[in-house]
N, C-alpha and C positions, 0 to 999 in steps of 0.2 A: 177338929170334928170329933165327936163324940164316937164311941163304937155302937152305940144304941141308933141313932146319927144316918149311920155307916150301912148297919144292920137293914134300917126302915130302907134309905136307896136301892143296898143291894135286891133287897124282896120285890121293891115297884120294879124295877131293871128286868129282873127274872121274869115277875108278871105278863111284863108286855114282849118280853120274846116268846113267850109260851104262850098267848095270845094271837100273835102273830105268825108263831109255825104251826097252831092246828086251825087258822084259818088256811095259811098256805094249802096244808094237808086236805081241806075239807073244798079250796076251790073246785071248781066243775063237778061234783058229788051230787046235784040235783036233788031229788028229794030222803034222801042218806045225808044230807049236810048237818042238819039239825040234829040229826041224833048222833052221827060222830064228833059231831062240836062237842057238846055234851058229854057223850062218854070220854073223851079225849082230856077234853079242859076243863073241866070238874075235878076229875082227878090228883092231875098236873098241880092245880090251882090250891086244893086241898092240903095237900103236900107240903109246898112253898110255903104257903102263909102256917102251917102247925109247925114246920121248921123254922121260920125266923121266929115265932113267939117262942121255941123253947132256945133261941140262940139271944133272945133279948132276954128272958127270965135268966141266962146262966152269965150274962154278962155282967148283967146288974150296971151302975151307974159307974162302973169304972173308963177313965179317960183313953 
């Protein structure tokens, strides 16, 4: 398996836990759900995916 490979699972893996804990966070929240989703997992999300493109950019194509 490739590090590049490696890289794209680990980022999808992180995705849906951080999908999954600011939903946890945002159960029973009523009409605050949407907008802590939001401020919460936008964020989060933002984060992860500029951190694996600059960890696939510094990896390059090495095995």
């Amino acid at each position: 398996m490739t590090r590049r490979l490696a890289i794209t699972i680990g980022i999808d893996i992180l995705l849906l836990l951080e999908l999954g804990f600011v939903m946890f966070i945002c159960h029973g929240k009523g009409e605050e759900m949407v907008t802590l989703f939001l401020a919460t997992f936008l964020p989060l999300s933002i984060l992860t995916l500029l951190v694996g493109r600059w960890l696939k950019r510094r990896c390059g194509d090495q095995p």
